[in-house]
C-alpha positions in Angstrom: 137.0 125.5 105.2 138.6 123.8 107.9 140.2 120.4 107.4 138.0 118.6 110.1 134.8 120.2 108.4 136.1 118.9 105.1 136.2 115.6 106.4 132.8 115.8 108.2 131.7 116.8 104.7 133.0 113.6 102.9 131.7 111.4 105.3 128.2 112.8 105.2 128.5 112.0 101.5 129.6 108.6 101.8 126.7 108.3 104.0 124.1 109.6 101.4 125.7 107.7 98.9 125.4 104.7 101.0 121.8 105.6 101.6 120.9 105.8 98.2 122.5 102.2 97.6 120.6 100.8 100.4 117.7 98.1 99.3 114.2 98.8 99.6 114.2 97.4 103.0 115.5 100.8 104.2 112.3 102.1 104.7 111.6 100.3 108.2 109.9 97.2 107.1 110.5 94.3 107.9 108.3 90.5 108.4 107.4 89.5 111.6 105.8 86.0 111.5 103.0 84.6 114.3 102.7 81.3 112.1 104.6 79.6 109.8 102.0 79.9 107.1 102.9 83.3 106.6 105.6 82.3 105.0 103.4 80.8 102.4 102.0 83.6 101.5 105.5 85.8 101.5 109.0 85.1 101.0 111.2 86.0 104.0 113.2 88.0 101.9 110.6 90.3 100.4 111.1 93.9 99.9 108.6 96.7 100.6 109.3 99.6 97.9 108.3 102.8 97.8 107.6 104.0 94.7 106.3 108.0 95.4 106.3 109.9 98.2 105.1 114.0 99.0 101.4 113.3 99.5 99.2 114.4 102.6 97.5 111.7 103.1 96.9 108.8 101.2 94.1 106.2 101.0 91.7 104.3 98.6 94.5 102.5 96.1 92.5 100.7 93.4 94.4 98.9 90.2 92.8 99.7 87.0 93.9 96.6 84.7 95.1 99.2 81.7 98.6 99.2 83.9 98.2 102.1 86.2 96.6 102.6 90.1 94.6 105.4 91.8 94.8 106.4 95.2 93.0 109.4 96.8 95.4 112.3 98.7 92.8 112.9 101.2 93.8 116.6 102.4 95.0 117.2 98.4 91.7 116.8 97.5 92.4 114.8 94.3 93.0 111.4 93.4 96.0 110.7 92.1 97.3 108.2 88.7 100.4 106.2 89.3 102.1 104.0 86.2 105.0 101.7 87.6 108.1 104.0 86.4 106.4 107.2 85.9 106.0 109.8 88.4 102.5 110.1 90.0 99.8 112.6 87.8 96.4 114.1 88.8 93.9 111.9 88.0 91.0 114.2 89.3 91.0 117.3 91.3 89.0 118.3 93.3 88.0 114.9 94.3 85.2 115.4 97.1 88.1 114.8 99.6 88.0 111.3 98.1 88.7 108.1 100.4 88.0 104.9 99.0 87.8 103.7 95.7 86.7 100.6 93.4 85.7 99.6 90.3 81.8 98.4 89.4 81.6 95.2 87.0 81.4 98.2 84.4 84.4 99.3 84.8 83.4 102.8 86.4 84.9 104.1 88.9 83.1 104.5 92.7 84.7 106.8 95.1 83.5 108.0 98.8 83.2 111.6 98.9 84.1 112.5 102.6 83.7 116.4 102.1 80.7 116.1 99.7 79.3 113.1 101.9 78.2 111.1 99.3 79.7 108.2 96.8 79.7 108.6 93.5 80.1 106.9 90.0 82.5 108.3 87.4 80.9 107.8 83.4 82.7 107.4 80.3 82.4 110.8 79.7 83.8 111.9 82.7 80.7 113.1 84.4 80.0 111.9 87.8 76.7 110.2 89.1 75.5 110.5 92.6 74.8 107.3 94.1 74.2 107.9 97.9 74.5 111.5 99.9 71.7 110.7 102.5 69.4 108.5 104.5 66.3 108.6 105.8 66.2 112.4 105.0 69.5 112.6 106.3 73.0 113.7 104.9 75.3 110.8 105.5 78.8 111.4 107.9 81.5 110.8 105.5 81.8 107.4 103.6 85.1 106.2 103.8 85.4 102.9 102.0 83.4 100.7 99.3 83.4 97.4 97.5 81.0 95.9 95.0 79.7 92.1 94.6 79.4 90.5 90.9 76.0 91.2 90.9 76.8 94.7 90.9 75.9 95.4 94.8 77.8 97.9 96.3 78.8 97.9 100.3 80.1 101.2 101.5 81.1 101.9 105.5 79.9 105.4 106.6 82.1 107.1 109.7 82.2 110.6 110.8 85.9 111.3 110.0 85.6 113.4 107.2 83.1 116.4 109.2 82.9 118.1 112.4 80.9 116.7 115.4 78.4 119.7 114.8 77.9 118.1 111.0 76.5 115.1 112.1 73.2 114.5 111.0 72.6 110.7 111.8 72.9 109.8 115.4 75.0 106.4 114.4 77.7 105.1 112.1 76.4 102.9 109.8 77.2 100.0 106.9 75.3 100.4 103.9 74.4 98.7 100.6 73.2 99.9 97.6 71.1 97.7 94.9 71.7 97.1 91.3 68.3 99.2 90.9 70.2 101.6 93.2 67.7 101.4 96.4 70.2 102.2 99.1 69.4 100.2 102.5 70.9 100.5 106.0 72.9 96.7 107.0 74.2 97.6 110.8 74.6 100.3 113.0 76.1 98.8 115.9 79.5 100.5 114.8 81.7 103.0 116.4 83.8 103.8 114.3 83.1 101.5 110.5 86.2 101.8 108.0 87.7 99.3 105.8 85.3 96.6 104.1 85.5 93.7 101.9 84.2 90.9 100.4 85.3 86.4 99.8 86.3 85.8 97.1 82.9 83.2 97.2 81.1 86.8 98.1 78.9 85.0 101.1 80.8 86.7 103.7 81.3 90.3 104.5 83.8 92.0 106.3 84.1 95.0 108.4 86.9 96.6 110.7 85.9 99.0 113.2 89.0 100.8 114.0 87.5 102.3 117.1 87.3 99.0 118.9 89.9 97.6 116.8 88.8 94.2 115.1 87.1 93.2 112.1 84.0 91.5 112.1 82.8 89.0 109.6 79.1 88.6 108.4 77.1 86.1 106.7 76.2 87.7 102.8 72.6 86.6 101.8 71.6 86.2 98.0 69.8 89.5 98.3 73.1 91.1 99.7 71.6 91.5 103.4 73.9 90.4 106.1 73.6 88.5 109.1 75.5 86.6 112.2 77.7 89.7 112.5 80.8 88.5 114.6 84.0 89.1 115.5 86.4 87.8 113.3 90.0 89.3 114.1 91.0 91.7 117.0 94.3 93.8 116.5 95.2 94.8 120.1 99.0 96.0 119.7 101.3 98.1 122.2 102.0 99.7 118.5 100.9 103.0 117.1 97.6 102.4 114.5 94.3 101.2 114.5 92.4 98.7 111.9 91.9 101.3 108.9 91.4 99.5 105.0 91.6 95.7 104.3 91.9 93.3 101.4 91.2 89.3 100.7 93.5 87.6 98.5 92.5 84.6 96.5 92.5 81.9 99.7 90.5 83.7 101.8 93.5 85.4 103.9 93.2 88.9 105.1 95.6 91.8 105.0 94.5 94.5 107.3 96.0 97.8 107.8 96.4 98.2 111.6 99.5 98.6 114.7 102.5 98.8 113.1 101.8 98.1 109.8 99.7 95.2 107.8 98.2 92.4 109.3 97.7 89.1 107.8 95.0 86.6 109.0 94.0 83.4 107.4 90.3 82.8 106.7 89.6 81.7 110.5 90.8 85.2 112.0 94.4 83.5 113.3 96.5 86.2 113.0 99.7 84.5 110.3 102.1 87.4 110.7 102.6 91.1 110.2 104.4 93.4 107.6 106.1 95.5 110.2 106.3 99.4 108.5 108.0 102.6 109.7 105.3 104.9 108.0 101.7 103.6 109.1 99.6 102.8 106.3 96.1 103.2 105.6 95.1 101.4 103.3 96.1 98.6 101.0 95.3 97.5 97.5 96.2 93.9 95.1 98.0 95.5 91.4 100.3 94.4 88.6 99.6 92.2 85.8 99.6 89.1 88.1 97.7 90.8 90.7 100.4 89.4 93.7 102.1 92.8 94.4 100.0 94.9 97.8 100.1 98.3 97.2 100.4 100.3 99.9 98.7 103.6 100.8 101.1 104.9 104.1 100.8 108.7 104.8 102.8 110.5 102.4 103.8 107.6 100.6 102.8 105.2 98.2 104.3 101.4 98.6 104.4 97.9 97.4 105.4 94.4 98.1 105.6 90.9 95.9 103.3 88.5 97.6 103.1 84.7 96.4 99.2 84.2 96.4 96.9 86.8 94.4 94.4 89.0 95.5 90.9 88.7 94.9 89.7 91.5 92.9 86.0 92.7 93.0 85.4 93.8 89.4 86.8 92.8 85.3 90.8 92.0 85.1 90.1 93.2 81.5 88.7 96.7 81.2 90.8 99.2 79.8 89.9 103.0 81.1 
């Protein structure tokens, strides 16, 4: 070996080494603010982490109060178990091509099926229960993601990105609820491309992102659980690579959307506060830990997370143990 070689050698070391030593903020994120209030909400020296890589494609993560969170791997066709300092297990395979997932007030889990078109209930015994796979006679596209009022209401979004053109079946791409009695009614069609959903944390508004035309709409939540005064809440028009995709509420009434360049936050009016700038796109996002203040992050083939100072506001029991 030559002795310039040998030296090229060491140096590539040192840089791995160096690498390796590197905080988390390696990774390509960094916080760009649009308000000062979104440094109430994060420090400016917080950290994204990632904490597993080598998936396909990730989506749906979901914090199950026993200490662990699910997320699907789309294209794996599982979803997948992670425990802060373990690596990453099956949790179920196959999974229906899984997308989004939540809890009910039960404590079961709810998943969108986009290959089996449907979403589905997980029992204690493991066996799943079919709670929507078609309307009006019709197979659904592909519901992608899904959240659940106290009073046990379920709101899914229903896009075609799970099947072929050819597939289709309805001629629009709805937003659907399902009953406690499990009566599933259509909300809105008026969609082009319906994705990430949630709820207040007061449950009287509902929100939707259509990634297609890239805002998130907000609507007014009846006590029946229809919806009304659909309008646009947030637009997320970027030079940036991404498009609105899954979304989350935190305890105030701020929203972290998925979008351009990384995660979006807006405050309850649709001002956009700032944006946690990432290097791998994510997908979708979801509050976990104990405290509920760390955003898990669903990017690709990674999984991430970052400390926030305000918690999320989660759907379904902080006490359950499955």
């Amino acid at each position: 070996m030559t002795r310039l070689r040998i030296v090229n050698l060491l140096l590539g070391l040192m840089l791995v080494g160096a690498l390796a030593q590197r905080p988390p903020a390696a990774f390509g994120q960094q916080l760009e603010a649009a308000s000062p209030a979104f440094w109430k909400l994060i420090d400016k020296d917080a950290r994204l982490e990632k904490v597993a890589d080598g998936f396909q494609f990730t989506e749906g993560p979901v914090w199950n109060p026993a200490g662990f969170l699910l997320f699907s791997d789309i294209p794996a066709n599982q979803i997948v178990k992670f425990v802060p300092g373990a690596a990453p297990t099956a949790f179920r395979t196959p999974s229906g091509n899984s997308n989004g997932l939540t809890y009910d007030r039960a404590g079961r889990l709810l998943a969108c099926e986009h290959s089996n078109r449907r979403v589905t209930r997980q029992e204690a015994d493991g066996s799943l229960t079919v709670l929507a796979s078609s309307y009006d006679g019709k197979k659904l596209n592909s519901p992608n993601d899904i959240v659940v009022r106290s009073d046990g209401t379920i709101y899914f979004t229903d896009p075609p990105y799970g099947i072929r053109e050819e597939q289709k079946e309805l001629p629009f791409q709805g937003v659907y609820k399902i009953s406690p009695e499990g009566k599933l009614t259509l909300l809105a069609q008026d969609f082009d491309r319906p994705n990430g959903i949630a709820l207040s944390p007061d449950e009287k508004t509902l929100y939707v992102e259509d990634s297609a035309r890239l805002h998130v709409r907000a609507f007014a939540v009846a006590p029946d659980g229809s919806i009304s005064h659909g309008r646009i809440l947030a637009e997320l028009k970027s030079a940036r690579q991404g498009v609105p995709d899954g979304m989350k509420v935190d305890r105030k009434r701020n929203l972290y959307v998925t979008g351009p360049g990384g995660v979006w936050v807006f405050d309850k009016r649709g001002k956009h506060l700032g944006t946690i700038l990432m290097a791998e796109l994510p997908a979708n996002c979801g509050w976990g830990d104990a405290d509920y203040r760390t955003l898990y992050l669903t990017a690709r083939t990674g999984l991430y997370r970052i400390r926030l100072k305000i918690p999320g506001f989660i759907t379904y029991p902080t006490t359950m143990g499955r």
